[in-house]
N, C-alpha and C positions, 0 to 999 in steps of 0.2 A: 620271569614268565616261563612256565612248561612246556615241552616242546609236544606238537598235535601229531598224535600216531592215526591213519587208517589205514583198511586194507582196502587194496584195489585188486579185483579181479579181471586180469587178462587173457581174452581168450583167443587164439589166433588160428586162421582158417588159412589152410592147406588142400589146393589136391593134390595126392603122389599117383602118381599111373607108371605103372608096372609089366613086363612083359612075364605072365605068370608062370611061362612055359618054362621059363629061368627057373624057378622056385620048385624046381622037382625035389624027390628026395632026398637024394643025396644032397644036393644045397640044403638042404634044412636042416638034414644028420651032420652034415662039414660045420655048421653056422653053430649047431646047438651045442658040438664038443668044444666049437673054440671062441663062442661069447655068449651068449645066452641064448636061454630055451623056447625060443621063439619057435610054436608048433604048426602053426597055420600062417597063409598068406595074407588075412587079415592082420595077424599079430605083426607080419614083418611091416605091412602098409601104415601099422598106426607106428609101428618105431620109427620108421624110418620120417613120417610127419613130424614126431618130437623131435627127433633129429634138427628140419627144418625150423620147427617152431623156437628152437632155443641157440639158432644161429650157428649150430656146431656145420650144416652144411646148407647150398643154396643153389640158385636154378644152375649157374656156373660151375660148379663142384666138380674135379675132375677124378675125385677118389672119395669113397667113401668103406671107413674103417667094417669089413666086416663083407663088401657086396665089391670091392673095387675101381672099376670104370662105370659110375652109373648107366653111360648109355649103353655098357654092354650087358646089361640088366635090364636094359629098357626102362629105369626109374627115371621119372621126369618131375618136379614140383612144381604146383602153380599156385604162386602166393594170392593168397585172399583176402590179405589185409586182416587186422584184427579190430574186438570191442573190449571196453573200459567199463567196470561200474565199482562205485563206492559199495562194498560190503557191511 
């Protein structure tokens, strides 16, 4: 008997809230020479979601690659739980 492939699409809800006064320019010149060209503070708000959303970091997070002490960023996540559907 064949084995049954579907996709599932997962979609997972995050809010991140950010202290945007942090994300001056120079943070974003420092950020963009030493990992990516993230130009706007929307861009860092959705990285930093996938971030969450793919478990690399969580509400506990005491470091995070690239921003360091989230609270001294003022980044906070509040998980949203996610949804499922057969594609």
């Amino acid at each position: 008997m064949g084995r049954t492939v579907k996709t599932v699409r997962v979609t997972r809800l995050v809010d991140v809230k950010v202290d945007p006064s942090k994300f001056d320019e120079d943070f974003m010149a420092e950020f963009r020479a030493s990992f990516y060209g993230l130009n706007t503070l929307n861009d860092h708000i959705e990285y930093l979601g996938r971030l969450f959303a793919l478990g690399i970091v969580d509400e506990g997070s005491k470091f995070i690659e690239g921003y360091g002490d989230p609270k001294d960023m003022g980044i906070e996540f509040i998980d949203g739980g996610c949804d499922t559907e057969l594609v």
